[in-house]
MMTF fields as JSON, N, C-alpha, C and O atoms, coordinates in Angstrom:
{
  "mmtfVersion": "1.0.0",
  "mmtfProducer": "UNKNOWN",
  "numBonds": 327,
  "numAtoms": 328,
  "numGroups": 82,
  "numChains": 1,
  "numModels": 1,
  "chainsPerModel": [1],
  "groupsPerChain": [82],
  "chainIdList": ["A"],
  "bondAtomList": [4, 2, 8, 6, 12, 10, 16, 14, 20, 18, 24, 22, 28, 26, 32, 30, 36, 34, 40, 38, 44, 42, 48, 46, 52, 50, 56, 54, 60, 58, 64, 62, 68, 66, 72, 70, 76, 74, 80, 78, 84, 82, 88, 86, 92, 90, 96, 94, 100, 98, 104, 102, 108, 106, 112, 110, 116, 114, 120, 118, 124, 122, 128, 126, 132, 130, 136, 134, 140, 138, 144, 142, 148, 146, 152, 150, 156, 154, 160, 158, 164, 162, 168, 166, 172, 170, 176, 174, 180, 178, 184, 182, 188, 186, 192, 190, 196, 194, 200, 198, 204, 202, 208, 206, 212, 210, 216, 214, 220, 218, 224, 222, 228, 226, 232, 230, 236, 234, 240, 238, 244, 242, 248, 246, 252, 250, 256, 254, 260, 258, 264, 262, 268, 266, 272, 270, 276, 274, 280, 278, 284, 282, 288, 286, 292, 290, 296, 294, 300, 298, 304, 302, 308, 306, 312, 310, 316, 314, 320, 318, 324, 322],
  "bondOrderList": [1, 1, 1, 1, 1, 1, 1, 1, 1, 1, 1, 1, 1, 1, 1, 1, 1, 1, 1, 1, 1, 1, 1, 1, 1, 1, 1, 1, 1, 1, 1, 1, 1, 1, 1, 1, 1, 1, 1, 1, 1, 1, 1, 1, 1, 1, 1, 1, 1, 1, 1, 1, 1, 1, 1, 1, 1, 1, 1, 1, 1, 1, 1, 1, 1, 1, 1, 1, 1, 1, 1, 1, 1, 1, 1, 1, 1, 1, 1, 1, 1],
  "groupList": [{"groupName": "UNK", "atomNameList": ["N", "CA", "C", "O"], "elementList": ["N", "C", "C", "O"], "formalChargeList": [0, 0, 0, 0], "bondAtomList": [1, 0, 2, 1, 3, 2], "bondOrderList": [1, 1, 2], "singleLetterCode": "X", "chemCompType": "L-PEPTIDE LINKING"}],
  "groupTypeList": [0, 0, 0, 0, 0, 0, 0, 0, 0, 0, 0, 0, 0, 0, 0, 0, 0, 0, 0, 0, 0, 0, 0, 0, 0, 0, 0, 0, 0, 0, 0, 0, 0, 0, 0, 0, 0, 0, 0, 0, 0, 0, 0, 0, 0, 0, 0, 0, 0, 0, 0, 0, 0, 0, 0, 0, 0, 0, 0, 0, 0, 0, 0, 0, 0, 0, 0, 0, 0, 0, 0, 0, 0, 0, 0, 0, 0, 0, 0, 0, 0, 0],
  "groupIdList": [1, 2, 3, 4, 5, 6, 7, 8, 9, 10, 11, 12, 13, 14, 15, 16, 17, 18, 19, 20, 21, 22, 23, 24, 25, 26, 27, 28, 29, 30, 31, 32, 33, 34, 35, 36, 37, 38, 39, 40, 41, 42, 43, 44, 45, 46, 47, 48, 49, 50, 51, 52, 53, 54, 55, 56, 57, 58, 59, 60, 61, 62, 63, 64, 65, 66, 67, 68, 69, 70, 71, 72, 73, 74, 75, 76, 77, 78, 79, 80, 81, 82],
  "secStructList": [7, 7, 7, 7, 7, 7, 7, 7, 1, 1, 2, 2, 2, 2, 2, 2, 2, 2, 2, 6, 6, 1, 7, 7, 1, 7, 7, 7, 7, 7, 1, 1, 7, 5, 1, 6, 6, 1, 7, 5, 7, 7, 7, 7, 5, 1, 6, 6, 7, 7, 7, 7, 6, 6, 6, 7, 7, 7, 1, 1, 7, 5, 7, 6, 6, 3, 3, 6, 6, 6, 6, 7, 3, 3, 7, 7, 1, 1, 7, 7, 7, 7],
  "xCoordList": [29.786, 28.672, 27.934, 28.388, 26.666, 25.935, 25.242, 24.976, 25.049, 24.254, 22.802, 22.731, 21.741, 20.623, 20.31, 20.537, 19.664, 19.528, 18.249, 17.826, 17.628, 16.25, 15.827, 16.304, 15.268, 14.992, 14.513, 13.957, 14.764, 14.009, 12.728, 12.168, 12.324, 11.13, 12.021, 11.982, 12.456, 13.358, 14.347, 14.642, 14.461, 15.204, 14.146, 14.392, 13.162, 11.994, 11.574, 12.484, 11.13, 11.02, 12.299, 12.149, 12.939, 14.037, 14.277, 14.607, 14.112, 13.956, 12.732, 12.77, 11.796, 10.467, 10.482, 9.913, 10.897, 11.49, 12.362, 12.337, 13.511, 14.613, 13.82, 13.92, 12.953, 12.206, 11.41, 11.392, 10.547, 9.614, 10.715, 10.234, 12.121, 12.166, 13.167, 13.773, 13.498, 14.229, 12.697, 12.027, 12.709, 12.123, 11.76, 12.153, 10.958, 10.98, 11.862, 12.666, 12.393, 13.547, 12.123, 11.551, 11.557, 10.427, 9.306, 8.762, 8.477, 7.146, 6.283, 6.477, 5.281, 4.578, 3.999, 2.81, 4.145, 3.212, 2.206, 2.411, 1.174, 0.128, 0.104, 0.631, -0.292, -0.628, -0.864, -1.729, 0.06, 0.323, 1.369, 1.211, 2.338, 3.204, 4.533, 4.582, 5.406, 6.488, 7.895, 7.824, 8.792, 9.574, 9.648, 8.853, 11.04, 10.907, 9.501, 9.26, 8.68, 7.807, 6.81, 5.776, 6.876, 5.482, 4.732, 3.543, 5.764, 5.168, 5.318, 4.689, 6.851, 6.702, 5.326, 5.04, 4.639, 3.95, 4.507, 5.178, 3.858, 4.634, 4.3, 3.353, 4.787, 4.669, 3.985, 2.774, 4.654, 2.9, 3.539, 3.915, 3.688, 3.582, 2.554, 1.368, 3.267, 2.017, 1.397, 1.896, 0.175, -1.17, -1.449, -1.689, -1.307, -2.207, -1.361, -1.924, -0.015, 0.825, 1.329, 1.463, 1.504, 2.323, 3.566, 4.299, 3.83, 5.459, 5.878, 4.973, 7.308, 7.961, 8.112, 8.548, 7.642, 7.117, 8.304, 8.322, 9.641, 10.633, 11.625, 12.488, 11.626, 12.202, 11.361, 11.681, 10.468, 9.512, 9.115, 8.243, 10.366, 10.797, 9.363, 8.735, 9.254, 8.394, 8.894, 9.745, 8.545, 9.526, 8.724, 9.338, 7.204, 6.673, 6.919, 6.629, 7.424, 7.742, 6.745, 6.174, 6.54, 6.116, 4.932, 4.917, 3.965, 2.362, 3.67, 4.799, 2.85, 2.976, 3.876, 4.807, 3.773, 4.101, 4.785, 4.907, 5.247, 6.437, 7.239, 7.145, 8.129, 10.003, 10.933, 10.597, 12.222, 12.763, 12.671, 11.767, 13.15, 12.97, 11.812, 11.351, 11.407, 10.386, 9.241, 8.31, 9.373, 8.248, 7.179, 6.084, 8.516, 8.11, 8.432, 8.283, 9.116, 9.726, 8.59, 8.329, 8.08, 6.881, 8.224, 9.441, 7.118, 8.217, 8.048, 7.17, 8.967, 9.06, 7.706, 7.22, 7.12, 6.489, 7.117, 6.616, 8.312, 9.7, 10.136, 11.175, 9.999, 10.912, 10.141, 9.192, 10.63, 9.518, 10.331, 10.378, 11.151, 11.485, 10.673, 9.732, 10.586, 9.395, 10.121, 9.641],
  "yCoordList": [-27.262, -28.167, -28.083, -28.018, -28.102, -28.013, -29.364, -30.11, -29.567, -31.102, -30.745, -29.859, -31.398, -30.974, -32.58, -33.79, -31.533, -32.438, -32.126, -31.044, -33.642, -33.894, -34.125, -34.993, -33.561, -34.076, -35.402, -35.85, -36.087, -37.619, -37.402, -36.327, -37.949, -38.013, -37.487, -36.48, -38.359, -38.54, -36.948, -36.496, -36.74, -35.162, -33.999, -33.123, -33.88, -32.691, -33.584, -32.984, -34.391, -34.846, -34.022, -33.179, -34.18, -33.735, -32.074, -31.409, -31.476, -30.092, -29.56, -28.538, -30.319, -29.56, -30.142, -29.368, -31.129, -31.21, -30.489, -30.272, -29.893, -28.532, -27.424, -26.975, -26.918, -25.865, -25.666, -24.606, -26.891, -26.443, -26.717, -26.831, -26.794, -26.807, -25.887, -25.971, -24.598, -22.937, -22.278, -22.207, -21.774, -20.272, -19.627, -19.855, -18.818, -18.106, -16.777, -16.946, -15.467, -14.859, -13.821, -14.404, -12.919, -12.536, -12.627, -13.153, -12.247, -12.291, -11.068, -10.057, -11.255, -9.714, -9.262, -9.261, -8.792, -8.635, -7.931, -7.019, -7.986, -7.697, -6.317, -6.33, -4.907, -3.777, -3.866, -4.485, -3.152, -2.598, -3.932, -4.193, -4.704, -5.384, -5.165, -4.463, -5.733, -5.799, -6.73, -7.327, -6.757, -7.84, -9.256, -9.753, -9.761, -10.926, -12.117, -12.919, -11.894, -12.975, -12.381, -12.995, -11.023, -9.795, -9.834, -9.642, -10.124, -10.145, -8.873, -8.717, -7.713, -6.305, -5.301, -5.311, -4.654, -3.939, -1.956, -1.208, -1.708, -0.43, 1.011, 0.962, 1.82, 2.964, 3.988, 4.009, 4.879, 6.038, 6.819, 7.97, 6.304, 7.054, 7.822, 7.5, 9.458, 10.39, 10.217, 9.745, 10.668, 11.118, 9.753, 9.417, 9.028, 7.69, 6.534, 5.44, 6.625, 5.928, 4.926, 5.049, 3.753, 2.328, 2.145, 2.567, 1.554, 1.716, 0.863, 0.177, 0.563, -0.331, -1.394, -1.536, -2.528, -4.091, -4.697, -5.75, -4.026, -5.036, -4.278, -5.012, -3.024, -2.477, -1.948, -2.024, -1.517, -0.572, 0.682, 1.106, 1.507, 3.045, 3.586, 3.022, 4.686, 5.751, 6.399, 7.249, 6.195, 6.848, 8.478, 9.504, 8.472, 9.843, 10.831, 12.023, 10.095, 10.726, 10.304, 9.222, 10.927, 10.493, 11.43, 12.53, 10.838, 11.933, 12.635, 12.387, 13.415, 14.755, 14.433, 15.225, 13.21, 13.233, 12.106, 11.455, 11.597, 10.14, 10.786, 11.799, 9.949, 9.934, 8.646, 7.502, 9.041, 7.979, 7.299, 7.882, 6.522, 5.94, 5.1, 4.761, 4.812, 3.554, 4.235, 3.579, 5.637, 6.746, 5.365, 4.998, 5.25, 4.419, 4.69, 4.008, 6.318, 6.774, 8.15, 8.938, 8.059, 9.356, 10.42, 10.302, 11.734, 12.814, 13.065, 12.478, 14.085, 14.827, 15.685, 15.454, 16.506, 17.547, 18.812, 19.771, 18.659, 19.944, 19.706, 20.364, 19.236, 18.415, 18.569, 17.838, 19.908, 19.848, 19.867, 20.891, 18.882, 18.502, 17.707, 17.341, 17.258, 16.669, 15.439, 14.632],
  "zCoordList": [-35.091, -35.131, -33.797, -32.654, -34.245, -32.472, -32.234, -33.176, -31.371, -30.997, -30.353, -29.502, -30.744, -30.745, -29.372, -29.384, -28.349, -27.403, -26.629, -26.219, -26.516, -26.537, -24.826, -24.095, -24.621, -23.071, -23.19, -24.194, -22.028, -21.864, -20.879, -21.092, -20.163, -19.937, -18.047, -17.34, -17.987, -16.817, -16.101, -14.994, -16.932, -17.25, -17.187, -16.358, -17.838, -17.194, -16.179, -15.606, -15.388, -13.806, -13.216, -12.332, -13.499, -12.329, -12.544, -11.563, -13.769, -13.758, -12.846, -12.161, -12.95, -12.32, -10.874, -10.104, -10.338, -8.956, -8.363, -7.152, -9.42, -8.963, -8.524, -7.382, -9.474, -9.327, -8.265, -7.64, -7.936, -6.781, -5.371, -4.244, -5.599, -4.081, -3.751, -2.683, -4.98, -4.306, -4.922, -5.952, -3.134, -3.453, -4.772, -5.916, -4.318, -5.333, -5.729, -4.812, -6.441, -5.835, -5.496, -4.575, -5.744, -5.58, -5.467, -6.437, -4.433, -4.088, -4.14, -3.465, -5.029, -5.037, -4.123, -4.44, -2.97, -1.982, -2.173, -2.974, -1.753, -1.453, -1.023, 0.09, -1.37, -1.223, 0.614, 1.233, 1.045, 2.382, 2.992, 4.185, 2.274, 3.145, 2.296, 1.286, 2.745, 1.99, 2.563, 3.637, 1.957, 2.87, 2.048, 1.25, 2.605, 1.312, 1.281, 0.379, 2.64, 2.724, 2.996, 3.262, 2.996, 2.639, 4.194, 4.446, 5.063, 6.41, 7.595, 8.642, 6.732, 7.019, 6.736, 5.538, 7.357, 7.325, 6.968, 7.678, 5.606, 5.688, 6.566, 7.35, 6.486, 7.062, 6.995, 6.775, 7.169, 6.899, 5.698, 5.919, 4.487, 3.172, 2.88, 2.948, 2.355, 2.441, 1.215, 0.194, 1.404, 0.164, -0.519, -1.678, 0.795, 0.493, -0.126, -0.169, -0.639, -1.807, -0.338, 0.88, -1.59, -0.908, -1.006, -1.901, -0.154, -0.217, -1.073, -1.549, -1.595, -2.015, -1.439, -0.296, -2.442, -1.783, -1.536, -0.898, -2.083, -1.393, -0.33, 0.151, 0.068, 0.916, 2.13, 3.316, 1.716, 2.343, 2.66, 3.418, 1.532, 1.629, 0.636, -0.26, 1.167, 0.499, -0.469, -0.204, -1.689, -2.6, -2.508, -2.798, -2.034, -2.52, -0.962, -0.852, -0.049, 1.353, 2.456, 2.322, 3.328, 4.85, 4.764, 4.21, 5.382, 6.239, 7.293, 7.717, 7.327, 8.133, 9.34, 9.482, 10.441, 11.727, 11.406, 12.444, 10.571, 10.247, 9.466, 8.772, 9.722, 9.331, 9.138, 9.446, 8.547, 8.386, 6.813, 6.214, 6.173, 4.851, 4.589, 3.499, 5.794, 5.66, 6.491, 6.958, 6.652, 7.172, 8.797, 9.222, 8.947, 10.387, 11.703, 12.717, 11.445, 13.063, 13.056, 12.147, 14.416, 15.27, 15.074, 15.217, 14.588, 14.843, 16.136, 16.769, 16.776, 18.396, 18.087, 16.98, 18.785, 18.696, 18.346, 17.759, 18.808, 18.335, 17.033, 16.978, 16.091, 15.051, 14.104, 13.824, 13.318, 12.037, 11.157, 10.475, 10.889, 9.398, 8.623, 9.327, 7.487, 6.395, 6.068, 5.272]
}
């Protein structure tokens, strides 16, 4: 047998008071940030592409003279890996 149960008036007040006071778990950031509060700035992802809004890694790789996952480290002038 199931029991069919009705919110009171009193009961959605207090659901929608739960809600506005956790976070949200995601935030869409805004094209060129990333980070849980979209306040990281990303890196130099090549051929123009944005990074991933919640890590900040380049999934398509680095411009030419950046490195690293988040294409945020200067290469050497000696250092021609991609």
């Amino acid at each position: 047998m199931h029991a069919l149960v009705i919110p009171t008036e009193s009961s959605l007040l207090w659901v929608l008071s739960v809600q506005n006071l956790c976070p949200p778990l995601f935030v869409d950031c805004e094209e060129g940030g990333y980070g849980e509060t979209c306040t990281r700035v990303c890196g130099h992802c090549s051929n123009g592409t944005v990074c991933n809004r919640t890590d900040g890694s380049c999934p398509s790789g680095c411009q030419r003279s950046w490195m690293g996952p988040r294409c945020d480290k200067k290469k050497d002038e000696g250092n021609h890996l991609q």
